[in-house]
C-alpha positions as CSV (number, residue, x, y, z in Angstrom):
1,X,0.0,0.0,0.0
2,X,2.8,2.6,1.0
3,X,4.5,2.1,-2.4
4,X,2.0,2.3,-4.4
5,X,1.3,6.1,-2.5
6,X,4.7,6.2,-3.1
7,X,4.5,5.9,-6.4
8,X,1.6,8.1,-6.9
9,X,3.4,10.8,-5.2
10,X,6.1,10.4,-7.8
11,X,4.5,10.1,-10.6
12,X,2.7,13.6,-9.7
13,X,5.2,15.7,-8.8
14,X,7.0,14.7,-12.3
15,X,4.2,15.3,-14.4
16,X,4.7,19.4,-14.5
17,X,8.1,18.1,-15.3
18,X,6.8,16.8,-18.7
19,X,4.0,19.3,-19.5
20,X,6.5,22.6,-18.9
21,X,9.5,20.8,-20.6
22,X,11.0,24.9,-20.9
23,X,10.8,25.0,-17.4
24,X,13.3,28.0,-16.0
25,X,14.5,29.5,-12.9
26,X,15.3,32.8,-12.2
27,X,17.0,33.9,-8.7
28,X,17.0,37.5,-7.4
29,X,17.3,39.7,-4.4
30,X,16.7,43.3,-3.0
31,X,18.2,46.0,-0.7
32,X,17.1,48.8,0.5
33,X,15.5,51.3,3.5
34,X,12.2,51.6,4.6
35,X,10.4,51.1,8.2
36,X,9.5,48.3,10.1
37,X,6.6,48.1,13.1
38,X,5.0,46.0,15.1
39,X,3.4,47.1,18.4
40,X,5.6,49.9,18.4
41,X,5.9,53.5,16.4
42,X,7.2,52.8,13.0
43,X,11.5,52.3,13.5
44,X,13.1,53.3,10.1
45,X,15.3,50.3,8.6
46,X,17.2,48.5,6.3
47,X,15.4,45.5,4.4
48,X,16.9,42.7,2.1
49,X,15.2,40.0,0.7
50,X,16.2,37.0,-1.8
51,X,14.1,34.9,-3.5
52,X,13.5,32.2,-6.4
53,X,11.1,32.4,-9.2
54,X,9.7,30.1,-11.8
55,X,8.2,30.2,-15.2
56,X,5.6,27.8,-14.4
57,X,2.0,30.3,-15.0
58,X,-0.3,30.2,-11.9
59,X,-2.7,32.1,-13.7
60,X,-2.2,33.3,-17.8
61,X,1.1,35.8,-17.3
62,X,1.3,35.3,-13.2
63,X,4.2,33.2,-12.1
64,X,5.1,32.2,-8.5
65,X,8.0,33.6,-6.3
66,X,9.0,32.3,-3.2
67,X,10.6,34.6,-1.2
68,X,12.3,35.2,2.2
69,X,12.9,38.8,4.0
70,X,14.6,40.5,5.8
71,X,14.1,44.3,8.0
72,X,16.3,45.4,11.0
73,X,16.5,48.9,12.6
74,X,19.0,50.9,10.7
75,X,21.2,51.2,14.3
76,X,22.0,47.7,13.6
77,X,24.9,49.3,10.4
78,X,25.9,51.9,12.9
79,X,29.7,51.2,14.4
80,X,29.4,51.9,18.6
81,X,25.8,51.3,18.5
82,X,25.3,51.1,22.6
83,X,21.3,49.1,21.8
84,X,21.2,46.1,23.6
85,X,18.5,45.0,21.3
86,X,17.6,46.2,17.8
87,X,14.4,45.1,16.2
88,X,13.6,43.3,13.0
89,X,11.4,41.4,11.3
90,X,11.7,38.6,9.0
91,X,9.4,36.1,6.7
92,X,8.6,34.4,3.8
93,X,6.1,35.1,0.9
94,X,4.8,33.6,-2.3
95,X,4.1,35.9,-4.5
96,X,1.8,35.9,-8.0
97,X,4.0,38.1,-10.2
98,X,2.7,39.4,-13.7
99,X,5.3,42.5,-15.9
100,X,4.4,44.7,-18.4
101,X,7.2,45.9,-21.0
102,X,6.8,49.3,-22.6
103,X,9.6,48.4,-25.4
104,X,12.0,45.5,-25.5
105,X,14.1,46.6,-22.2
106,X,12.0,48.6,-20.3
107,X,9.6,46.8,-17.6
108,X,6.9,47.5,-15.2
109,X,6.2,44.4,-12.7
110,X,3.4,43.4,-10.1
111,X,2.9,41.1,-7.4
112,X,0.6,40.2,-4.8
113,X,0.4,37.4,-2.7
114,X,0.6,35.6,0.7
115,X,2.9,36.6,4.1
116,X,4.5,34.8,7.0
117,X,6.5,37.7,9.0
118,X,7.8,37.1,12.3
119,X,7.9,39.8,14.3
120,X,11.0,40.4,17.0
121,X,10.4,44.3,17.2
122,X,10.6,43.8,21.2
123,X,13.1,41.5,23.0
124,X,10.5,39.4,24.7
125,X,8.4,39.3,21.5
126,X,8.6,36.0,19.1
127,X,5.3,35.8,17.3
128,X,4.5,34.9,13.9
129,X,1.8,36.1,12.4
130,X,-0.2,36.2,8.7
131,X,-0.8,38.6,5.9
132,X,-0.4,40.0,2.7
133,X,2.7,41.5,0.4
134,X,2.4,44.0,-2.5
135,X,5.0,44.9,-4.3
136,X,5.5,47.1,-7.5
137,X,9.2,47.6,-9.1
138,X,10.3,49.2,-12.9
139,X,13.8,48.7,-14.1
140,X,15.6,46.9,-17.3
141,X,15.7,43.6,-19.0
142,X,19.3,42.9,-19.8
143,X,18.4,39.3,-21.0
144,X,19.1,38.2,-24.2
145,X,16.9,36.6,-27.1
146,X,17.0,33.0,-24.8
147,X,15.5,34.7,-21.8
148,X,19.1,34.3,-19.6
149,X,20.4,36.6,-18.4
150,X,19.8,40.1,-15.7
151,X,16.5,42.0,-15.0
152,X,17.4,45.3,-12.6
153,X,15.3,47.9,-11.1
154,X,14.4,49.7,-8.4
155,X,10.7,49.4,-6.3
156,X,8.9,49.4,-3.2
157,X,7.2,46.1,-1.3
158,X,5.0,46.7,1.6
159,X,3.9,43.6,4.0
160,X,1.7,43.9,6.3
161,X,-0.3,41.2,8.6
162,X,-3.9,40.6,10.4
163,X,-3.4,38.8,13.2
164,X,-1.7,39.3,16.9
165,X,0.8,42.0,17.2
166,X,0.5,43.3,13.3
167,X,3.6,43.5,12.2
168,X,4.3,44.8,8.6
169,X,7.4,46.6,6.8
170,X,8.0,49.1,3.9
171,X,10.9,48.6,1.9
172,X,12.4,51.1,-1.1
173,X,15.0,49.2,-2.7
174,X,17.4,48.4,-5.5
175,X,16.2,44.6,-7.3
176,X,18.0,42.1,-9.4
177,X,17.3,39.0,-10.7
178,X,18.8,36.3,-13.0
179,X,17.7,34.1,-15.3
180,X,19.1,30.7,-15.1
């Protein structure tokens, strides 16, 4: 019986593998300032985030991104810094991602999707809670005619949860991403 789930199991997860035989990857990252907050006053901060995306259509032109972030109080750069504790949050999202191109190099790109962000704004605070992320980023495709190759840009991503302490960030940042 358990090899014949087994089995079942396989057989699924390699028939995508088949129907999107052009499947591709493309890795990417930001960095940038913004604010972070949870039950506190907004703290300006630093954010970074890296994350994987596929080709694979979740809906016509929206393709998933799985990503993981990063926001920390800006004090946290500073040499000397006498904090005993600085704040951050961190998470992962998947995102629904859809671009538009205005000529052959020149891109707008969406996303919207779900948000796991846990929020360490206090010392004594270790909760993680759930939301949503939007983001919105513009910048240039640097890929040639195969599709490898770098996208860059520059954009803003804002996260922000429903549930116990409501944390969310706000990030300005500088975004690239390769095409495997």
């Amino acid at each position: 019986m358990n090899k014949k789930i087994f089995f079942a199991f396989i057989i699924l997860i390699l028939l995508p593998i088949e129907s999107f035989a052009q499947l591709e990857f493309s890795i990417g990252g930001y960095a940038g300032g913004g604010s972070i907050k949870g039950n506190s006053p907004s703290e300006g901060s630093f954010g970074t985030s890296v994350f994987i995306e596929t080709n694979i259509p979740l809906f016509e032109e929206v393709f998933p991104r799985l990503s993981f972030i990063y926001a920390r109080d800006f004090s946290a750069l500073l040499p000397d810094s006498r904090q005993t504790y600085l704040p951050y949050v961190q998470g992962f999202s998947f995102k629904g991602v859809t671009s538009q191109y205005f000529d052959s190099k020149i891109f707008l790109e969406e996303a919207v999707g779900a948000l796991i962000l846990n929020d360490r704004t206090f010392s004594d605070t270790d909760s993680w809670e759930y939301g949503v992320v939007l983001s919105f980023a513009g910048g240039f495709d640097l890929r040639n005619y195969n599709l490898k190759g770098f996208k860059i840009g520059a954009g803003v991503e804002y996260g922000l949860t429903f549930t116990g302490t409501l944390p969310q960030y706000f990030n300005l940042h500088l975004q690239f991403q390769y095409t495997l």
